[in-house]
C-alpha positions as a Markdown table, in Angstrom:
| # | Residue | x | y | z |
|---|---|---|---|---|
| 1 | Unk | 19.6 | 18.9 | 25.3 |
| 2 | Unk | 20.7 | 19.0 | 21.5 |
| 3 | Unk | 18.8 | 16.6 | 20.1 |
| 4 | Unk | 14.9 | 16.3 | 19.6 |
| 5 | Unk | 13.3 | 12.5 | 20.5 |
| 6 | Unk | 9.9 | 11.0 | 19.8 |
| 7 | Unk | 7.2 | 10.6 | 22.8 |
| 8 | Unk | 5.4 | 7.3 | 22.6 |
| 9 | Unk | 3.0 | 7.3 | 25.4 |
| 10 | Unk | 1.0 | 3.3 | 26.7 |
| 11 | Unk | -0.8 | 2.1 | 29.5 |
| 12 | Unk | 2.9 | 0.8 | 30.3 |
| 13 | Unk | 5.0 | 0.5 | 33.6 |
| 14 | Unk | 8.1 | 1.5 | 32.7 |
| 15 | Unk | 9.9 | 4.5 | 31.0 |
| 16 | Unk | 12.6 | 3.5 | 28.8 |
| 17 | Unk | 14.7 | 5.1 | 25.6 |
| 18 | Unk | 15.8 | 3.9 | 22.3 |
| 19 | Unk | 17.5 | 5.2 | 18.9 |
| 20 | Unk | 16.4 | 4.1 | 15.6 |
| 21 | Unk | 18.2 | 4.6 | 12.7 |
| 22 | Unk | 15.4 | 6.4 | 11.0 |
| 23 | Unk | 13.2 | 7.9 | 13.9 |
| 24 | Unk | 16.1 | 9.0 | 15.9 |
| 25 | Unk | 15.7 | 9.1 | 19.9 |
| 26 | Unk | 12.5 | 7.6 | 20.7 |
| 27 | Unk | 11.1 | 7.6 | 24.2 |
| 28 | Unk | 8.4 | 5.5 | 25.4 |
| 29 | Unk | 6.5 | 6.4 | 28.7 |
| 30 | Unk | 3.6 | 5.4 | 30.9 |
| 31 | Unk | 0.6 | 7.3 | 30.7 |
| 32 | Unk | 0.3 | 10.4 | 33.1 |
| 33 | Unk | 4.3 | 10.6 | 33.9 |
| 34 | Unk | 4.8 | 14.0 | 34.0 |
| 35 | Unk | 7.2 | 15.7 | 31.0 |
| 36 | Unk | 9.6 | 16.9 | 34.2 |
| 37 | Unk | 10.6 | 13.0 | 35.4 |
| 38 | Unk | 10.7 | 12.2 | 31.7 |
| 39 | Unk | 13.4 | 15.0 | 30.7 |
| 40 | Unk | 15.1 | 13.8 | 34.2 |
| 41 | Unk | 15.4 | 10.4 | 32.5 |
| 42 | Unk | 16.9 | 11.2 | 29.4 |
| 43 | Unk | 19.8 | 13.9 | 31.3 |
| 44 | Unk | 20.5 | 10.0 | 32.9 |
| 45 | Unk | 21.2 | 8.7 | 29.9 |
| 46 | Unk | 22.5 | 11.6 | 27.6 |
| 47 | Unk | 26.2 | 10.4 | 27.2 |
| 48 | Unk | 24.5 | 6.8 | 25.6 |
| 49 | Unk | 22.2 | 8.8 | 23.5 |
| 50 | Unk | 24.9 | 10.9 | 22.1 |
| 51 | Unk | 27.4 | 8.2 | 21.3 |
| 52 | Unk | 24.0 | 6.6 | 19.2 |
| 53 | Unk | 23.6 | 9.8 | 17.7 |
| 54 | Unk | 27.2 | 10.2 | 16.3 |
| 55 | Unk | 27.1 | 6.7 | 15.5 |
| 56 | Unk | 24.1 | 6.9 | 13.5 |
| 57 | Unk | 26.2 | 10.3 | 11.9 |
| 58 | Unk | 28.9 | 8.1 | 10.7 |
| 59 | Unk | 27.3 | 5.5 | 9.8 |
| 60 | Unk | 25.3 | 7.3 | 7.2 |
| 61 | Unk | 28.6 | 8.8 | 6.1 |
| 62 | Unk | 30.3 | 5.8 | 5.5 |
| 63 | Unk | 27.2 | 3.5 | 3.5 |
| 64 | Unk | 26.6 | 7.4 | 1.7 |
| 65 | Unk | 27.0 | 5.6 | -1.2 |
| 66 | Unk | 24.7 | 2.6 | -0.6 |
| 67 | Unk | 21.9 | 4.7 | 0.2 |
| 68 | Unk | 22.2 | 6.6 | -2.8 |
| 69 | Unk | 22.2 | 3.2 | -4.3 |
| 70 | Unk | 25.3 | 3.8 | -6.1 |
| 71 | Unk | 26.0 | 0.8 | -4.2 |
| 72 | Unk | 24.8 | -2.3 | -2.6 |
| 73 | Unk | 25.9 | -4.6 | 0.8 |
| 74 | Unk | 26.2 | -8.1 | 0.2 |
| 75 | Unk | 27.4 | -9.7 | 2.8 |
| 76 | Unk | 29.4 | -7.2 | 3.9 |
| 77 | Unk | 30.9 | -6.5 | 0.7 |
| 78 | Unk | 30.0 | -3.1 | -0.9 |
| 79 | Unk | 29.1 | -3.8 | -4.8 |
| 80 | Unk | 29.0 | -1.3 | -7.2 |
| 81 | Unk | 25.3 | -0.8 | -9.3 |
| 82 | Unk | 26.3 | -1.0 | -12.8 |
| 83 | Unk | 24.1 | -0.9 | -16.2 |
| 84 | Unk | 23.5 | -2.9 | -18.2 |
| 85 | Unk | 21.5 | -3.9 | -21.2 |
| 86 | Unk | 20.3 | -7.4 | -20.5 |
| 87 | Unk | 19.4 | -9.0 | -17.0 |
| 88 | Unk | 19.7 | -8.0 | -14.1 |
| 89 | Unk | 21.6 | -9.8 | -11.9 |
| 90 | Unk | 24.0 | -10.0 | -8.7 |
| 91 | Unk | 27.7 | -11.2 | -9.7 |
| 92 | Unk | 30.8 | -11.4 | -8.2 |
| 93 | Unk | 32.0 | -8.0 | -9.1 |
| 94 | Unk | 29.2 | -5.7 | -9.0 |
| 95 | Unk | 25.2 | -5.8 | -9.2 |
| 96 | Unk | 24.4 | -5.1 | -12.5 |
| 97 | Unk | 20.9 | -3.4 | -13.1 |
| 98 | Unk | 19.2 | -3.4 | -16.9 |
| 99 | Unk | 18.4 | 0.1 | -18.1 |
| 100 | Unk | 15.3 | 1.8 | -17.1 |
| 101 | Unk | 15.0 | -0.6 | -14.2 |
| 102 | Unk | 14.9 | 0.6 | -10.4 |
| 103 | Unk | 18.1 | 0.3 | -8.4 |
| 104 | Unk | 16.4 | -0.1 | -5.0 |
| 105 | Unk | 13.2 | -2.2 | -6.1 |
| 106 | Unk | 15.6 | -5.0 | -7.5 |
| 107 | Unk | 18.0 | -4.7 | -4.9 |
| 108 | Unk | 15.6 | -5.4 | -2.3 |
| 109 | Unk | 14.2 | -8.7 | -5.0 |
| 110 | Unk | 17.6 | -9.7 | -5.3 |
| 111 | Unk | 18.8 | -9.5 | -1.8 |
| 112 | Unk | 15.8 | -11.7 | -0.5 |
| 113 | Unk | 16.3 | -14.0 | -3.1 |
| 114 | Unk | 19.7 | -14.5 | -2.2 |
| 115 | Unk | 18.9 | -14.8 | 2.1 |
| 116 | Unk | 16.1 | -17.3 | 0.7 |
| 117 | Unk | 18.9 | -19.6 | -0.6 |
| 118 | Unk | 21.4 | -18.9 | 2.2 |
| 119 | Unk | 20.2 | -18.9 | 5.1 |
| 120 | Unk | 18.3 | -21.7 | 5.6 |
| 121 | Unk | 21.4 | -23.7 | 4.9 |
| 122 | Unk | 23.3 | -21.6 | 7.5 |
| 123 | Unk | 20.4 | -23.0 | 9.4 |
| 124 | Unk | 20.9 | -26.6 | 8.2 |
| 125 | Unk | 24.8 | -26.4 | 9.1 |
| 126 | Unk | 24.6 | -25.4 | 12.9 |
| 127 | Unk | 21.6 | -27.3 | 13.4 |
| 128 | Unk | 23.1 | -30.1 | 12.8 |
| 129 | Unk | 26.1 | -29.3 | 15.3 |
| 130 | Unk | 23.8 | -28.1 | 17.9 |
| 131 | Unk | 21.6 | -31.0 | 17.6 |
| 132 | Unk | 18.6 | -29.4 | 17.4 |
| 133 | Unk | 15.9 | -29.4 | 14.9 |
| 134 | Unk | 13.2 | -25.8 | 13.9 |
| 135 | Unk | 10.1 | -26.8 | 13.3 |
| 136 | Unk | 10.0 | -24.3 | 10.4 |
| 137 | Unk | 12.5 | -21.7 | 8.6 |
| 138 | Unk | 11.0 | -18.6 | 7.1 |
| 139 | Unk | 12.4 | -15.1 | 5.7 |
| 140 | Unk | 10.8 | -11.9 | 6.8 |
| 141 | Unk | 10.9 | -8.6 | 6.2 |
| 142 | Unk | 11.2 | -7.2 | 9.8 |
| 143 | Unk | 11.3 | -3.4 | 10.1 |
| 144 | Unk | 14.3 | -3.8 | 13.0 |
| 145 | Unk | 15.0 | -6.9 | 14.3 |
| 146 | Unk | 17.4 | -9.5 | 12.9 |
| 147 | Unk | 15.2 | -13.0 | 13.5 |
| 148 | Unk | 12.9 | -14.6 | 15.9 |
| 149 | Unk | 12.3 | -17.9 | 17.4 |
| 150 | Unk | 9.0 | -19.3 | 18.9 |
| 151 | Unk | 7.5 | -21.3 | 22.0 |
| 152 | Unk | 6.7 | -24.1 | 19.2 |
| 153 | Unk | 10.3 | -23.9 | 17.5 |
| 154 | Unk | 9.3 | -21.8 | 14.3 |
| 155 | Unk | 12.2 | -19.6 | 13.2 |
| 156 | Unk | 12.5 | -16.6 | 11.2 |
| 157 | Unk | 14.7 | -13.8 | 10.1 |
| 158 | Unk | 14.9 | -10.9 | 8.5 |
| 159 | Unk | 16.4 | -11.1 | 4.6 |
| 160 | Unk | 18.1 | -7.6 | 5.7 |
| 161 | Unk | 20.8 | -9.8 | 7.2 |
| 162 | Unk | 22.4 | -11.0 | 3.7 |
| 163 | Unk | 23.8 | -7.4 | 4.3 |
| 164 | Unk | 26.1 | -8.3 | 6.9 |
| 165 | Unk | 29.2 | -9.7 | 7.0 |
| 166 | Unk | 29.0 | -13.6 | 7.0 |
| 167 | Unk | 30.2 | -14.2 | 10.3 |
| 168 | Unk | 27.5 | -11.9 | 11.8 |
| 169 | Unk | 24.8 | -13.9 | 9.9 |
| 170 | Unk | 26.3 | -17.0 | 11.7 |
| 171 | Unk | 26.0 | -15.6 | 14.6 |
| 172 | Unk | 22.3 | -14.3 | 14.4 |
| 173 | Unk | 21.5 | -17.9 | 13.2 |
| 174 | Unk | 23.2 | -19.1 | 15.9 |
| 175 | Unk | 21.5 | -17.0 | 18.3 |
| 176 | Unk | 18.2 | -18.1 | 17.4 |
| 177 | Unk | 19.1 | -21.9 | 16.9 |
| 178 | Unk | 20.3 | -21.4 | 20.7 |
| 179 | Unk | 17.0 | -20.4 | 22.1 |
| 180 | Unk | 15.6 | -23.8 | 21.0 |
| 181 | Unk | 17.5 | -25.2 | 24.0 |
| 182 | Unk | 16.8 | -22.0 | 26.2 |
| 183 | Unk | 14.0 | -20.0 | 25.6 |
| 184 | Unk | 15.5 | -16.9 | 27.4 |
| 185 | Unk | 18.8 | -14.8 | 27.5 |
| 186 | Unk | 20.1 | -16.6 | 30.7 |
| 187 | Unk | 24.0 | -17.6 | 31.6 |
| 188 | Unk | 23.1 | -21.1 | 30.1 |
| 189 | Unk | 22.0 | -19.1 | 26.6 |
| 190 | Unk | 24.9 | -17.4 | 26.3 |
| 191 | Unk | 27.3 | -20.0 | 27.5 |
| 192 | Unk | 25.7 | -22.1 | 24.3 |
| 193 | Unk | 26.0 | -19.8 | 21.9 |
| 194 | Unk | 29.5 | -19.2 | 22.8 |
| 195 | Unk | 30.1 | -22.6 | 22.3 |
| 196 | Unk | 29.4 | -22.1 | 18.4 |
| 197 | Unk | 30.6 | -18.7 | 18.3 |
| 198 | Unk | 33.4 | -18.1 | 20.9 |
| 199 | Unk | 33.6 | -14.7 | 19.7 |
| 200 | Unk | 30.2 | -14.4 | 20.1 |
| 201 | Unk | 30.4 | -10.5 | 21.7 |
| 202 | Unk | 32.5 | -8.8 | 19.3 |
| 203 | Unk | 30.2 | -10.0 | 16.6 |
| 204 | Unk | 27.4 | -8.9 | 18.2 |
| 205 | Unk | 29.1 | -5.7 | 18.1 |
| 206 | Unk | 30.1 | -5.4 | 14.7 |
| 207 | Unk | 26.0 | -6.2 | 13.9 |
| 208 | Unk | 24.7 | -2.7 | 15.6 |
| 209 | Unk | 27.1 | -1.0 | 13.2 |
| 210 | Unk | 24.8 | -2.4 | 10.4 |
| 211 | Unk | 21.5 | -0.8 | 11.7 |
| 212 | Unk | 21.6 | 1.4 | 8.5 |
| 213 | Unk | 20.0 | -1.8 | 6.8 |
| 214 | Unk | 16.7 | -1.1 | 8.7 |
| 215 | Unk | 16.2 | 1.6 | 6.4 |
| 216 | Unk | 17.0 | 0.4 | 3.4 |
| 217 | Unk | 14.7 | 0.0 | 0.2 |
| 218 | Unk | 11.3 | 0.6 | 1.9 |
């Protein structure tokens, strides 16, 4: 085994494995399981856990320059942190940052700002065409996951999704707009969600190669 994982031990039932970004491989067992059935497990899975690891490897290659914040994702887009000496401010060309100021603090103020005004109108639009109504639309900062929807119809997502490209925000909306009329991952789910978004698996896809914005400007 080449790699070194994290052991998160509960009063759980299950034994399962998972990569994050940040943590790396993180293992999660039941009490009492005995270090021999859990390194059994993870020999099970050790093709899947090194395609995440060299994922994760060229992944931080490729947004090198976004977590030096030389740069910043919007919507996909990779703009270029400029100086300046009056406000700062996210344009079309770059994100221009006044002198003396902090790349990541403003990035992360701008960024939410900017998933405040967008996507609840995302929201609004396929709403509408799904014919359902959320009680309430809020913006989190979730450490990993993209959005949530409740028994009572509340939805919420994470502001780290204004990183994405703009179909893949559509689709997380989507995603959670669809659980309004199925509260579970079944055939039905997916078969409405395809509805809105035919292409619904590749850009569910394309999203994992985005887990880089997890760790962003915390």
């Amino acid at each position: 085994m080449d790699y070194e994982y994290t052991l998160e031990r509960s009063d759980r039932k299950t034994l399962s494995v998972a990569y994050h970004p940040k943590k790396g491989v993180l293992v999660k067992a039941p009490n009492g399981l005995s270090e021999e059935r859990i390194l059994i497990f993870l020999a099970k899975h050790e093709d899947w856990i090194n395609k995440q690891i060299s994922q994760n490897e060229q992944e931080k290659h490729y947004f090198d320059d976004v977590i030096k914040c030389k740069k910043i994702l919007f919507l996909g887009k990779k703009m270029s942190v400029v100086r300046v000496d009056d406000t700062t401010k996210l344009t079309e060309r770059w994100f221009a940052v006044k002198f003396g100021q902090d790349v990541a603090r403003n990035a992360k103020r701008v960024l939410k700002n900017e998933a405040v005004k967008l996507i609840p109108e995302i929201v609004k639009e396929y709403a509408a065409k799904m014919g359902v109504t959320p009680k309430s639309v809020e913006i989190k900062d979730y450490k990993s996951r993209n959005g949530a929807c409740t028994n009572e119809g509340d939805l919420t997502f994470s502001w780290r999704i204004i990183m994405v490209d703009y179909p893949l925000v559509e689709y997380v909306v989507v995603h959670e707009l669809a659980h309004l009329k199925h509260f579970d991952h079944s055939k039905d789910f997916w078969k409405e969600v395809e509805i809105y978004i035919p292409d619904y698996k590749k850009r569910r896809k394309a999203l994992e190669l985005y887990r880089i914005k997890d760790t962003l400007y915390r």
